[in-house]
C-alpha positions as CSV (number, residue, x, y, z in Angstrom):
1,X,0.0,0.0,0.0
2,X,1.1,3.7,-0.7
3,X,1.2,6.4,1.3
4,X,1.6,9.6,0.9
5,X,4.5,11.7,2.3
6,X,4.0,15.0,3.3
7,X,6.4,17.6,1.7
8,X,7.4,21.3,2.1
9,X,6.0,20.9,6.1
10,X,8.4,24.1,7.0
11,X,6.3,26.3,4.7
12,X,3.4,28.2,6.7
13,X,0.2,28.7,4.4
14,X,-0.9,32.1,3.1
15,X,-3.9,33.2,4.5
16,X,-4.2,36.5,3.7
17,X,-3.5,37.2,0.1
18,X,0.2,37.0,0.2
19,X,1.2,37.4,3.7
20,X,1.1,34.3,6.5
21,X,-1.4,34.5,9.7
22,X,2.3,35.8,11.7
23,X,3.1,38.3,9.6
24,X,-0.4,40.2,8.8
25,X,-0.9,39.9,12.9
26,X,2.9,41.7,12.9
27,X,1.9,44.0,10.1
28,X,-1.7,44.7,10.9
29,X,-0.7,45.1,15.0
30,X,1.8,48.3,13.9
31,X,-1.0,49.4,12.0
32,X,-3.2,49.5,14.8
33,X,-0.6,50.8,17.1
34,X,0.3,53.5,15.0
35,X,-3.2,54.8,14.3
36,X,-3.5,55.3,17.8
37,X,-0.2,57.1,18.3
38,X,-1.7,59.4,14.9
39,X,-4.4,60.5,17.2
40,X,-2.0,61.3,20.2
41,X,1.6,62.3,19.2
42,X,2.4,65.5,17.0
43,X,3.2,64.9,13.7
44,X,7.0,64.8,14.0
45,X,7.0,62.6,16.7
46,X,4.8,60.3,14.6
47,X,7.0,59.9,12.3
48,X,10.0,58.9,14.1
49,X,7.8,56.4,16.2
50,X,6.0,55.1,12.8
51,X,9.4,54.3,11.2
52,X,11.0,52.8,14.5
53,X,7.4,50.6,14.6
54,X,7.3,49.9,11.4
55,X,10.6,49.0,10.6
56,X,10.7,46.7,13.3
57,X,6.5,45.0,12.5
58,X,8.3,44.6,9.0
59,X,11.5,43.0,10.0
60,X,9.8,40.7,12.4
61,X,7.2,39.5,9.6
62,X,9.4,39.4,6.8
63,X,13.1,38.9,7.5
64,X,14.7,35.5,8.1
65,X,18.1,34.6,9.9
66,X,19.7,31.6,8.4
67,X,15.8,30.0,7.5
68,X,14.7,31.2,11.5
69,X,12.1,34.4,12.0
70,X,13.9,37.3,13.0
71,X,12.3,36.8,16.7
72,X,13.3,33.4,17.4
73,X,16.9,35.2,16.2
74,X,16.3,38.0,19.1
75,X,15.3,35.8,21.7
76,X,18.6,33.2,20.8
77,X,21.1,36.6,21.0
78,X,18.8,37.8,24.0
79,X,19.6,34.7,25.7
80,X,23.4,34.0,24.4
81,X,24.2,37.6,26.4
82,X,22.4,36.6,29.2
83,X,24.2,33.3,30.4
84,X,27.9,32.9,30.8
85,X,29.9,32.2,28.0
86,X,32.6,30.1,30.4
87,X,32.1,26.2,31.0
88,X,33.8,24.8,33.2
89,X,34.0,20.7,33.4
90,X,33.7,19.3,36.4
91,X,33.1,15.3,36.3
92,X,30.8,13.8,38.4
93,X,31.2,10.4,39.8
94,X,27.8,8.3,39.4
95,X,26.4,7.4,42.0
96,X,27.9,4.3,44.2
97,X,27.0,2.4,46.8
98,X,28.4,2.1,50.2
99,X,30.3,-0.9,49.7
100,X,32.0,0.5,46.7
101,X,32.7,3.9,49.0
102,X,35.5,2.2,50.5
103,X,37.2,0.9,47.3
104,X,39.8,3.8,45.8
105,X,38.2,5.5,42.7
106,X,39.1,4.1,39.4
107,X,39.2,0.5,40.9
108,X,36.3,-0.9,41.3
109,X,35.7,-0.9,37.3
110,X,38.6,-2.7,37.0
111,X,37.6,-5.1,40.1
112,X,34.7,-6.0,38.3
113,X,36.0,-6.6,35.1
114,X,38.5,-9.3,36.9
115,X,35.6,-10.8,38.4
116,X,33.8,-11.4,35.2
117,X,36.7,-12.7,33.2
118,X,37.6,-15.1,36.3
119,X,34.0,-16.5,36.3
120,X,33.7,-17.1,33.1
121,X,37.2,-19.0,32.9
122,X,36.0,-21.0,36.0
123,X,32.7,-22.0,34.3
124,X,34.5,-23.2,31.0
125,X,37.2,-25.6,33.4
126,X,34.0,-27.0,35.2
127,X,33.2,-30.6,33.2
128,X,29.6,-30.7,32.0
């Protein structure tokens, strides 16, 4: 029986006209926000607040960072500057039980391994 595969699964569907549901919310939200801002701010301070909106609405709907929205690009340098960029490796020792506490570290691997091979060479000298 054949089934069908599904292809191009990364690509989000237009849904209205050409733009994606994310970018006319982006596009259409600046709108919004700047119609409101028309009826409050003077007309110079419009203007610099429209193109420091807008640019960003259209940046965040349209541009892509190596195939990732600009946003999810944001948040990754957002969160790149907020941890420490030193790692330092510490090793931690499983966890071991307190019989193996009194055994030196780094022997009781090799302890085991002895008793293994021994048990097996013992069971192949027993007769059958």
């Amino acid at each position: 029986m054949q089934f069908q595969v599904p292809q191009f699964i990364d690509v989000e569907d237009r849904v209205v006209g050409p733009l994606t549901w994310r970018q006319f919310v982006y596009v259409a939200g600046a709108g919004g926000i700047l119609f409101l801002l028309w009826l409050i701010l003077e007309v110079a301070v419009w203007v610099i607040a429209a193109v420091l909106i807008g640019g960003f609405a259209l940046v965040a709907a349209f541009l892509k960072v190596n195939g990732r929205p600009f946003l999810l690009f944001l948040a990754s340098v957002f969160g790149f500057a907020a941890k420490p960029r030193r790692y330092i490796w510490r090793p931690h020792a499983p966890n071991a039980s307190p019989a193996d506490a009194s055994a030196p570290r780094g022997s009781a691997p090799l302890s085991k391994i002895r008793e293994l091979a021994w048990s097996l060479t013992a069971k192949k000298d027993q007769p059958r």
